[in-house]
N, C-alpha and C positions, 0 to 999 in steps of 0.2 A: 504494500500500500504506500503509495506517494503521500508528502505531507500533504499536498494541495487534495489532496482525495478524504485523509483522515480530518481535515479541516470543513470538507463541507459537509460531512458526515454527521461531525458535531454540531454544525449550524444548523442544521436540518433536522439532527435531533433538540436542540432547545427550543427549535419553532414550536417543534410537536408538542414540546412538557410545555412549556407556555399558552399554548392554545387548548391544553387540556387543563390545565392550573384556571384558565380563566373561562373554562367553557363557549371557547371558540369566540371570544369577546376581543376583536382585532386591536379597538383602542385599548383596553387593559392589558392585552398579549404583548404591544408595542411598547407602553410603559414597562411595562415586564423588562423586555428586553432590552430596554435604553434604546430604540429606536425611533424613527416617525411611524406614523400609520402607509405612507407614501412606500418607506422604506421596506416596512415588512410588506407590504401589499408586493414587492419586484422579487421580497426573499420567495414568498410561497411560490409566484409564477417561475421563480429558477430552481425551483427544488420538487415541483410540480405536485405539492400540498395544496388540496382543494378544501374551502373551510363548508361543513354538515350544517346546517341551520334547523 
């Protein structure tokens, strides 16, 4: 495994524990994460995490 593999690995898993921690609640999931909503909105589409409603 390349670092650049193990790295998106793990951004892709604390999307998931954030968007489960917050019950798929994008702006608490982004606070969560210390990002924007913009931000995490480009993380899901590049890790291809669709959010359940």
């Amino acid at each position: 495994m390349t670092i650049k593999e193990a790295r998106s690995q793990a951004e892709k898993r604390a999307i998931q524990m954030a968007l489960a921690a917050t019950g798929n609640n994008i702006s608490k999931a982004a606070k969560l994460l210390e990002v924007s909503r913009p931000t995490l909105h480009d993380l899901l589409k590049k890790h291809g995490l669709a959010i359940k409603k």
